[in-house]
C-alpha positions as CSV (number, residue, x, y, z in Angstrom):
1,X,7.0,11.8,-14.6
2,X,6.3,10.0,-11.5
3,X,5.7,6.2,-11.5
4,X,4.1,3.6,-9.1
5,X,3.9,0.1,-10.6
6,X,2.2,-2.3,-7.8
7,X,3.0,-6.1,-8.1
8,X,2.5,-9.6,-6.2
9,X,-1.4,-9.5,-6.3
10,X,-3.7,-12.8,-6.8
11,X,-5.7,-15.0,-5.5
12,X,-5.2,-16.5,-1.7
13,X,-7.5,-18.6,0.5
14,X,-8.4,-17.3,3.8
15,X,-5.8,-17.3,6.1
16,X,-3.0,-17.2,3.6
17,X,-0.2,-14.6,3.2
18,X,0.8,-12.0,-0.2
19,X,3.5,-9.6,0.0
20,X,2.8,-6.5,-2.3
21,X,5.5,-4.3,-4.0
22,X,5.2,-0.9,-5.4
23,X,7.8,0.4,-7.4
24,X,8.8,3.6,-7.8
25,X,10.4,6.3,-10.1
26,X,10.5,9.4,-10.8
27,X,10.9,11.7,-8.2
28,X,13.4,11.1,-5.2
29,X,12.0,8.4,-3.2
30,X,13.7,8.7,-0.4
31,X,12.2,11.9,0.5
32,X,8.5,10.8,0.4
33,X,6.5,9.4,2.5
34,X,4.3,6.2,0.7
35,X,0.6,4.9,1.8
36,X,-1.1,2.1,0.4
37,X,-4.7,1.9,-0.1
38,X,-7.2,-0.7,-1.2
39,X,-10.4,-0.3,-3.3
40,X,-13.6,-3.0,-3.0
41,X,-16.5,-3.3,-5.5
42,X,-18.8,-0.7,-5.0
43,X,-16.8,1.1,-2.1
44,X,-14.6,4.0,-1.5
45,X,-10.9,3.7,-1.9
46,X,-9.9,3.5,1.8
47,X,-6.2,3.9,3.2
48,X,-5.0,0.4,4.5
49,X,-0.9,1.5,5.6
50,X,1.5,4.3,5.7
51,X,5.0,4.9,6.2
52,X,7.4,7.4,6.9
53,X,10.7,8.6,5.0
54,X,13.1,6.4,6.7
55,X,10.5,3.8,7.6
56,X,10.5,4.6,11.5
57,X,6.8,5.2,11.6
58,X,4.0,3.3,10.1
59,X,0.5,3.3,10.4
60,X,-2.3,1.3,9.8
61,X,-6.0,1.0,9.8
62,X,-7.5,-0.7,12.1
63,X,-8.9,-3.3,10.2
64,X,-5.7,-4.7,9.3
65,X,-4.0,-3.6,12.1
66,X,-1.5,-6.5,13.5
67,X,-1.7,-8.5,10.3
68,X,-0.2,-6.1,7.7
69,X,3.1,-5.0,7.8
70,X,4.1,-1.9,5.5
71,X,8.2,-1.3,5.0
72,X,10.2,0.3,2.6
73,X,13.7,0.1,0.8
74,X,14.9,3.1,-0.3
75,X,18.1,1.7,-2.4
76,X,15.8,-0.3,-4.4
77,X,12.9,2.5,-4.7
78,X,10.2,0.2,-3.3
79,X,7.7,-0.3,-0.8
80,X,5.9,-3.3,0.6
81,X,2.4,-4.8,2.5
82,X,2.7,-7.8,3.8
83,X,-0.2,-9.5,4.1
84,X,-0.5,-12.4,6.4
85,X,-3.9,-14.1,8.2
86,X,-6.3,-12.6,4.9
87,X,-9.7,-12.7,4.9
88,X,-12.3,-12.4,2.3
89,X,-12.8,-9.0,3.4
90,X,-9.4,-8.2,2.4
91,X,-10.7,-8.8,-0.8
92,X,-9.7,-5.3,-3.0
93,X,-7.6,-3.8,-5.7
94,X,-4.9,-2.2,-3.6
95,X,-3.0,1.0,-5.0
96,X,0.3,2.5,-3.5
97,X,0.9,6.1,-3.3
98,X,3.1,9.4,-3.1
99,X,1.4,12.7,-1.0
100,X,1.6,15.9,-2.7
101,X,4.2,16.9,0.3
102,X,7.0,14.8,0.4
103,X,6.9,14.3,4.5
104,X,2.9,13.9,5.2
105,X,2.5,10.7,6.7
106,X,-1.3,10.8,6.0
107,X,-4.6,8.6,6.0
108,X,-6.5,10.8,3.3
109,X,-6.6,9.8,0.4
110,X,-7.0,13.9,-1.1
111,X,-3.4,14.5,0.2
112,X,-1.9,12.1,-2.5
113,X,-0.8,13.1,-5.6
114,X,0.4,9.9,-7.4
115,X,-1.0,6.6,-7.5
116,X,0.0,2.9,-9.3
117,X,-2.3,0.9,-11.4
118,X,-3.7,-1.5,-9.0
119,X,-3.1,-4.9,-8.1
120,X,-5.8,-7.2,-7.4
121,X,-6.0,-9.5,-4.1
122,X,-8.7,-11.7,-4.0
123,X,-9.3,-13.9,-1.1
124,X,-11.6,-16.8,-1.0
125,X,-13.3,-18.3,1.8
């Protein structure tokens, strides 16, 4: 059974800094590519950051493109955002996840096939 527990979410004022941890178990991390993804009020789940197996590549939406930084530690099962510079339009519940294919380094949110709880980042202006 495949587990992604998110933590470090809260409450920032613009311009401020969270780092985000997802923690999972399960199936062999190391072998899977991760994403995170962040959902607003009233908006589609878009993806925010994803990174390879061995953390060589990453990608990014542009919206938080230069700002976010996604890594990964594969002795400790976990993967990271950090946020720095937020904005209120940052504001979301952000979600990690594994793709259904343990290599696809993808921005669609169809090709994942297990996702955490949530954690809430709220940033106020």
């Amino acid at each position: 059974q495949v587990q992604l527990v998110e933590s470090g979410g809260g409450l920032v004022q613009a311009g401020g800094s969270l780092r985000l941890s997802c923690a999972a178990s399960g199936r062999t991390f190391s072998i899977y590519a991760m994403g995170w993804f962040r959902q607003a009020p009233g908006k589609e789940r878009e993806f925010v950051a994803g990174i390879s197996t061995d953390g060589a590549t990453t990608v990014y939406a542009d919206s938080v493109k230069g700002r976010f930084t996604i890594s990964r530690d594969n002795a400790r099962n976990t993967v990271y955002l950090q946020m720095i510079s937020l904005k209120p339009e940052d504001t979301a519940v952000y979600y990690c996840a594994q793709p259904r294919s343990a290599k696809m380094l993808s921005r669609q949110t169809g090709d994942f096939a297990y996702w955490g709880q949530g954690t809430q980042v709220t940033v106020s202006s």
